[in-house]
TORPAMAR-976398 format. One record per residue: x, y, z of N, C-alpha, C in turn. Coordinates in steps of 0.1 Angstrom, whole numbers, plus 5000, padded with zeros to 4 digits. Layout:
BEGIN
XYZXYZXYZ
...
***
This chain:
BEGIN
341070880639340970820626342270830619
342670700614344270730604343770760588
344370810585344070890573345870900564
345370950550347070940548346771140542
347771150548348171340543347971420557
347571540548347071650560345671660559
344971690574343271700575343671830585
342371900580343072020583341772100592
341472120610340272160615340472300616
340072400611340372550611339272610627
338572540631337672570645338572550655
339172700665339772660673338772710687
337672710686337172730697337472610711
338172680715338272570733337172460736
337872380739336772250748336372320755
334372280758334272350776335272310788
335572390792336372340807336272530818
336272440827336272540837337372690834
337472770842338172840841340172840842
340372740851341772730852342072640847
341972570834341972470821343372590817
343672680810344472770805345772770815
344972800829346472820837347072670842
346272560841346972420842347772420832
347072430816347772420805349372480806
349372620807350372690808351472660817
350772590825351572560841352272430834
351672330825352772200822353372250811
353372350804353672380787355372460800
354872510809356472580816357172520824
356172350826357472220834358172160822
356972180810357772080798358972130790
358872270793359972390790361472340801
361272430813362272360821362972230824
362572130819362772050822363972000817
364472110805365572070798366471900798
367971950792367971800792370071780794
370571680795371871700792372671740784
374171750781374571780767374871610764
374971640750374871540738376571480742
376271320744377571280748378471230734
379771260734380471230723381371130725
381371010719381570930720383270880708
384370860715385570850708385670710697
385970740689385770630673386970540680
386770400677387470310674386970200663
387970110660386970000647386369890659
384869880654384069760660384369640656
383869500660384069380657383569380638
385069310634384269270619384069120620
383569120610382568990603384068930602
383668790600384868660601385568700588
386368690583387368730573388068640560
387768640551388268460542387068440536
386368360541385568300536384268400530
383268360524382468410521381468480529
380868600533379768620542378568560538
378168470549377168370545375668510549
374668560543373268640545372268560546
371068580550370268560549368868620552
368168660541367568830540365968790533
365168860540363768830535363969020527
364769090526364169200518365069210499
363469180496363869180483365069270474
365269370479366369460470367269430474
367269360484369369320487369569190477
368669070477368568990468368869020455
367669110450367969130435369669220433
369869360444370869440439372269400442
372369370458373669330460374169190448
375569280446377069130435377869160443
378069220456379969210461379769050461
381168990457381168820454381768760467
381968860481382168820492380968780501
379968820491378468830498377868710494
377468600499376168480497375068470503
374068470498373068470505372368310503
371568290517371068190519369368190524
369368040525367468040523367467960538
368567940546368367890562368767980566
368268010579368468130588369768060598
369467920597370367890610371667850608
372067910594373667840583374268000583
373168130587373868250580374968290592
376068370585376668480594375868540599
375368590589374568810592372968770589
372168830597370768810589370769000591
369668980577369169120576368069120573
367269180577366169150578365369270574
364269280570363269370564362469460579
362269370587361069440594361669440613
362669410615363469420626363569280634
364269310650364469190656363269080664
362169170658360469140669360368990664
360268920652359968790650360968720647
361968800646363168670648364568670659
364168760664364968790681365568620686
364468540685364268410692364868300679
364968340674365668230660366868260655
367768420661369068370659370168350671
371168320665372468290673373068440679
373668390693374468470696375668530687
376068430678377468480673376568550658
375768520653375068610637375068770639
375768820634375468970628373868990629
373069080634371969130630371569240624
370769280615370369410611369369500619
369469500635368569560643369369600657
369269720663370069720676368569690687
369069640698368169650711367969820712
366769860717366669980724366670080711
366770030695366870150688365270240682
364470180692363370240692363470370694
364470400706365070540708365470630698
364770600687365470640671364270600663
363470490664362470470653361370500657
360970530670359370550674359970720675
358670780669358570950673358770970685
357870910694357870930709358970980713
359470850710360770790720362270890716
362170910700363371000690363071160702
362071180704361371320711362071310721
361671220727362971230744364271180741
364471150736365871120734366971250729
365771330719366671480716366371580731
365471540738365371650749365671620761
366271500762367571450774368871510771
369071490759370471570750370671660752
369871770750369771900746369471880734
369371820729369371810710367871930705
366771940712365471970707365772050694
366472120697366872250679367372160673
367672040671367771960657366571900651
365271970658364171850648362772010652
361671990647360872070646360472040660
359972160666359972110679359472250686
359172250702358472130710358171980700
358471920705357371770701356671690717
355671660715354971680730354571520725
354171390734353471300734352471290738
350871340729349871350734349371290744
349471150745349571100759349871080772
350871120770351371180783351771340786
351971440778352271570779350871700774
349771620774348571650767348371820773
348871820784348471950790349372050783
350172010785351672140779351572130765
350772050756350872090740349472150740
348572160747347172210750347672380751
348672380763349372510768350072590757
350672500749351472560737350472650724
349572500724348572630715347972700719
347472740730347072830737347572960737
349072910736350073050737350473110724
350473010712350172990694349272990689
348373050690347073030683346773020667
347973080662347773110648348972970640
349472870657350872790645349672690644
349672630631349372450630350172360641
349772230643350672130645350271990637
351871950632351771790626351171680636
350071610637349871510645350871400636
351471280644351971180636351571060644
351470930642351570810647353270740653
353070730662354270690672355170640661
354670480655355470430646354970360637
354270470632353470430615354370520603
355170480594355470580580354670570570
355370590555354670610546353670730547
353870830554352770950559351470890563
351270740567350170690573349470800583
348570840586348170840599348171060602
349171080593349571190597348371310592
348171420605347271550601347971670610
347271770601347871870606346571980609
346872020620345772070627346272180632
344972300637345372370651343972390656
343272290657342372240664341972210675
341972260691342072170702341172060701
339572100694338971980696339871840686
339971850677340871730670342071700675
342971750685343871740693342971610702
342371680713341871580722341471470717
340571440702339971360697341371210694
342671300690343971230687343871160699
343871260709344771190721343771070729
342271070730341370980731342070830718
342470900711342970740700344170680710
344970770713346570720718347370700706
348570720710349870710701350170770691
349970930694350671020686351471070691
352171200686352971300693352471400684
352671520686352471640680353471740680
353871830667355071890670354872000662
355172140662355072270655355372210640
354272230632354472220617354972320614
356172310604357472420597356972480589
356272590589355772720586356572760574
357772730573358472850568359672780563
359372670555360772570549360872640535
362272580535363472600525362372550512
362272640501361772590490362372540479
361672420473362772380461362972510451
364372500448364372610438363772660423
363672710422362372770407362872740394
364572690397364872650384364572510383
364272440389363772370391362672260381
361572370379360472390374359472360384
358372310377357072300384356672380391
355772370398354872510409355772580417
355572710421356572750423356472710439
357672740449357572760465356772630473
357472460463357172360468358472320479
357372270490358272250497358772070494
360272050504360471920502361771900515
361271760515362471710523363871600520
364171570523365671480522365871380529
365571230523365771130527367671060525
368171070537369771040542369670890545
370470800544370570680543372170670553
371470610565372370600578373170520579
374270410579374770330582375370240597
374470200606375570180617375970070619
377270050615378669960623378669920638
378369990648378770000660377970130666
377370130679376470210687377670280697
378370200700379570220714380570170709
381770210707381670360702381370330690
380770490684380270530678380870500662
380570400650380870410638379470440633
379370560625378070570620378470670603
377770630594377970660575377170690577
377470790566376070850560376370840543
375170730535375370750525375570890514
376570900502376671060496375471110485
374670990487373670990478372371030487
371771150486370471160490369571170484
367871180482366871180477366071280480
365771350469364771460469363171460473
362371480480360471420475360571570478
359371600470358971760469357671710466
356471840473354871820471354771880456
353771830452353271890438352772030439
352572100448351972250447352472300455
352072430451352972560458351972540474
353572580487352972580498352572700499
351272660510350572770514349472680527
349572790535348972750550347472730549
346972790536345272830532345272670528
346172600525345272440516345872340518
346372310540346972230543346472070542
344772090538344372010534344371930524
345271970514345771950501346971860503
346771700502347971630504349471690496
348871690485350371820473350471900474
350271960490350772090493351572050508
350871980512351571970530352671880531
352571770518353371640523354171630511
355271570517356471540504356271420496
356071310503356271180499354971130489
354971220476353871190469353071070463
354670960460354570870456353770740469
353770800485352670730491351670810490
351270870484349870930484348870930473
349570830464348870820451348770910444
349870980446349871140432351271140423
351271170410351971140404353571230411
354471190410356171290418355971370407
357071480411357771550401359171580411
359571490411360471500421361871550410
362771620420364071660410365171510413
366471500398367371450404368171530408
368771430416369771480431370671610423
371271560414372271600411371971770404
370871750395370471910396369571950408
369271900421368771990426369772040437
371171970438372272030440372672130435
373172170420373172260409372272350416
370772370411370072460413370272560433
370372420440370472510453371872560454
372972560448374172600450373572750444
373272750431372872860426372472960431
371172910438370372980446370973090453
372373010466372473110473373973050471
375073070470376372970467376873040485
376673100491377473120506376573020515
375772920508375172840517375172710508
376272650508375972530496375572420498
375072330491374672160493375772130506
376972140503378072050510377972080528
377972210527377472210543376072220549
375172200536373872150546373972040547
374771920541374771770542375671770556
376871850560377871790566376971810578
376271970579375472000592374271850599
373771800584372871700589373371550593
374771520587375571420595376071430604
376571570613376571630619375571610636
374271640632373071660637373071440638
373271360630373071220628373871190641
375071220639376071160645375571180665
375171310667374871350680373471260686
372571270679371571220679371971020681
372470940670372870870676373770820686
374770930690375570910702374570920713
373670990716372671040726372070900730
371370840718370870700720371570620732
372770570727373970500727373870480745
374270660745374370720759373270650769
371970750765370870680771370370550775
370870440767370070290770371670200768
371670140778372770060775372669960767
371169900768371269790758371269840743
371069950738371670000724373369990725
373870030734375270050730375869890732
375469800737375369670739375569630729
374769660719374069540707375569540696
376169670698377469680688377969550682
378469480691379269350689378269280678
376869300680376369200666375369300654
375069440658374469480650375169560643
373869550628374769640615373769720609
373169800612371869800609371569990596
370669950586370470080581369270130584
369270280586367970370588367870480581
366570530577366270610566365870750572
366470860573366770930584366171070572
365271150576364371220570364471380575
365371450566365271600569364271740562
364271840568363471960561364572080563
363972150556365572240556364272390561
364872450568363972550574364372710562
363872800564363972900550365472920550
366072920559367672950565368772830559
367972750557368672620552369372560563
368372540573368972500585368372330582
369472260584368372080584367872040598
366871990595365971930609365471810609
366071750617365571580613363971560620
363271510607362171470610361671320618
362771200611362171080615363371030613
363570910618364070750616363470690614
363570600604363370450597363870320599
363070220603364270140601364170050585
365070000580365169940568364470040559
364970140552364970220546364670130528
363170210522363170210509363970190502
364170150492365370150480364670280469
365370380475364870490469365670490455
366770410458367970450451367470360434
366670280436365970180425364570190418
364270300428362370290429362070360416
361270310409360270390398359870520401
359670530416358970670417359770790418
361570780416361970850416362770850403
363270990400363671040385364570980378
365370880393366870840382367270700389
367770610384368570530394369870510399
369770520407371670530410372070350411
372870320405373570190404374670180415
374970050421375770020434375070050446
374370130450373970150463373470050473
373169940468373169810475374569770479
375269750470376469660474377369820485
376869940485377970010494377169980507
375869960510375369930518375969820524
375869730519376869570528377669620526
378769640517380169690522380369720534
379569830536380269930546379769910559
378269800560377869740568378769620573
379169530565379869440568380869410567
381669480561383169490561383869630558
382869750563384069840568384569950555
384069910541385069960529384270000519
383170060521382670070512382170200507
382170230495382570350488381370450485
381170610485380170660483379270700497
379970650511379770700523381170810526
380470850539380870950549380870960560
381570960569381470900582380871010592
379471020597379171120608379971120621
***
């Protein structure tokens, strides 16, 4: 059943199964272990193909915030798809793959599922070696059912986040340490399951609100080019923090388990950016904002080279794609960052009601720096 939050089965008594159910389990939880993966290929910068030069960039865009925010006056947008330079598009290349030109700019890479489905993000960090950049084991109940069966077996006291391959908005998501609701997931199909973070970085107390709420960090990705590698990371990130203090006793409490309160129908109290920088510098000042950001463009940068590496038709798409993704971290008590997810066509967090402030420009640095290369308030992973 999809559900939005955490659902929470505290019954871990075993499915009936024979007696060597445990030592099968164990037996794939120690192939899904070994099976390790390569190192993360690094990929040497050069400048990618730019957009025609002079004239105006002709757009054409079914997502309403580029309409309303973007003024760079190099930018026009249009209402025929088959007049634009660039299309950008809201919801990716699936329904209009077949309606553009070879020569249009797109806002979608081939193969970047490798990045937007959980699944797929899962093997792509454990071909790399990357797994220590995201919470993890991450197991695909459908296919790896045995070895995350084996994992809790060997964990009996961790939870795990079930998530939907490629549902957001916290659609879909529970967190369990339930075998029977595990199995019941995996009879649905299309989850993955991954060690829920026990033990994240808390917003700081100056903060206000409840104390020891946890929260994550929505990064706003920019890619130029897959092969080689041009990849931004906007300098503006976004805070979502749950409304109540965490605690393992009331994971069933959407404002305790989940950040993104504003999809869950609960009012935010989310901090701005800019004091919850202040406050975490405070906190601990030998661990500052600036190198937990550089660590997680850092962590962006490998992760999308890895893609790149992996599928040729991602690194292919360079010559026409420009595309943004809404790239989702947690900071562990150490203030380590761990990427949770990829997005593609990322929220306008930067405009939204639900959050504390608005930051002005962040549309026009978006095409900038998507389509010509220059644009200000990024950082290059």
């Amino acid at each position: 059943a999809h559900c939005y939050g955490a659902l929470v089965y505290r019954n871990r008594h075993a499915p009936t199964a024979g007696p060597s159910a445990a030592e099968r389990w164990k037996a794939a939880l120690d192939q899904f272990i070994a099976g390790g993966g390569a190192a993360p290929v690094v990929v040497a910068p050069r400048a990618p193909p730019r957009p025609p030069d002079g004239a105006k960039l002709v757009v054409w865009t079914d997502v309403q915030w580029a309409k309303d925010e973007v003024a760079d006056p190099r930018i026009e947008f249009c209402d025929d798809l088959s007049k634009a330079d660039a299309v950008f598009a809201h919801s990716g290349g699936g329904a209009l793959a077949g309606k553009v030109s070879q020569t249009q700019l797109v806002s979608w890479y081939a193969y970047e599922a490798a990045l937007i489905r959980k699944d797929h993000l899962a093997a792509t960090l454990r071909r790399a070696g990357l797994d220590k950049k995201a919470p993890g084991p991450t197991f695909d109940i459908e296919t790896e059912l045995d070895a995350l069966l084996g994992w809790m077996d060997a964990n009996p006291e961790r939870f795990v986040m079930l998530k939907p391959y490629d549902l957001g908005r916290s659609i879909g998501h529970a967190v369990t340490r339930s075998l029977h609701q595990v199995l019941c997931y995996a009879g649905c199909g299309g989850y993955v399951a991954q060690p829920y973070v026990a033990a994240p970085h808390f917003l700081p107390a100056a903060l206000g609100g409840a104390p020891k709420r946890k929260y994550d960090v929505r990064v706003v990705a920019l890619l130029r080019s897959s092969e080689p590698l041009e990849l931004y990371a906007h300098d503006h990130v976004y805070v979502r923090a749950a409304n109540k203090t965490h605690s393992e006793d009331a994971l069933n409490d959407v404002e305790v388990a989940l950040t993104a309160m504003h999809l869950v129908d609960a009012a935010p109290a989310y901090p701005a950016t800019s004091a919850f920088i202040e406050a975490f510098d405070a906190e601990d000042p030998s661990k500052p904002w600036a190198g937990v950001l550089a660590a997680a463009r850092e962590t962006l940068r490998e992760v999308f080279s890895a893609a790149a590496a992996q599928h040729a038709g991602f690194a292919a798409a360079s010559a026409r794609g420009r595309a943004a993704y809404g790239c989702d971290f947690i900071l562990t008590e150490d203030r380590t960052p761990l990427l949770l997810e990829v997005t593609f066509a990322p929220a306008p967090l930067w405009s939204s009601d639900a959050m504390p402030e608005t930051i002005p420009g962040v549309a026009d640095d978006i095409f900038r720096t998507l389509y010509f290369g220059d644009g200000a308030n990024v950082t290059r992973c």
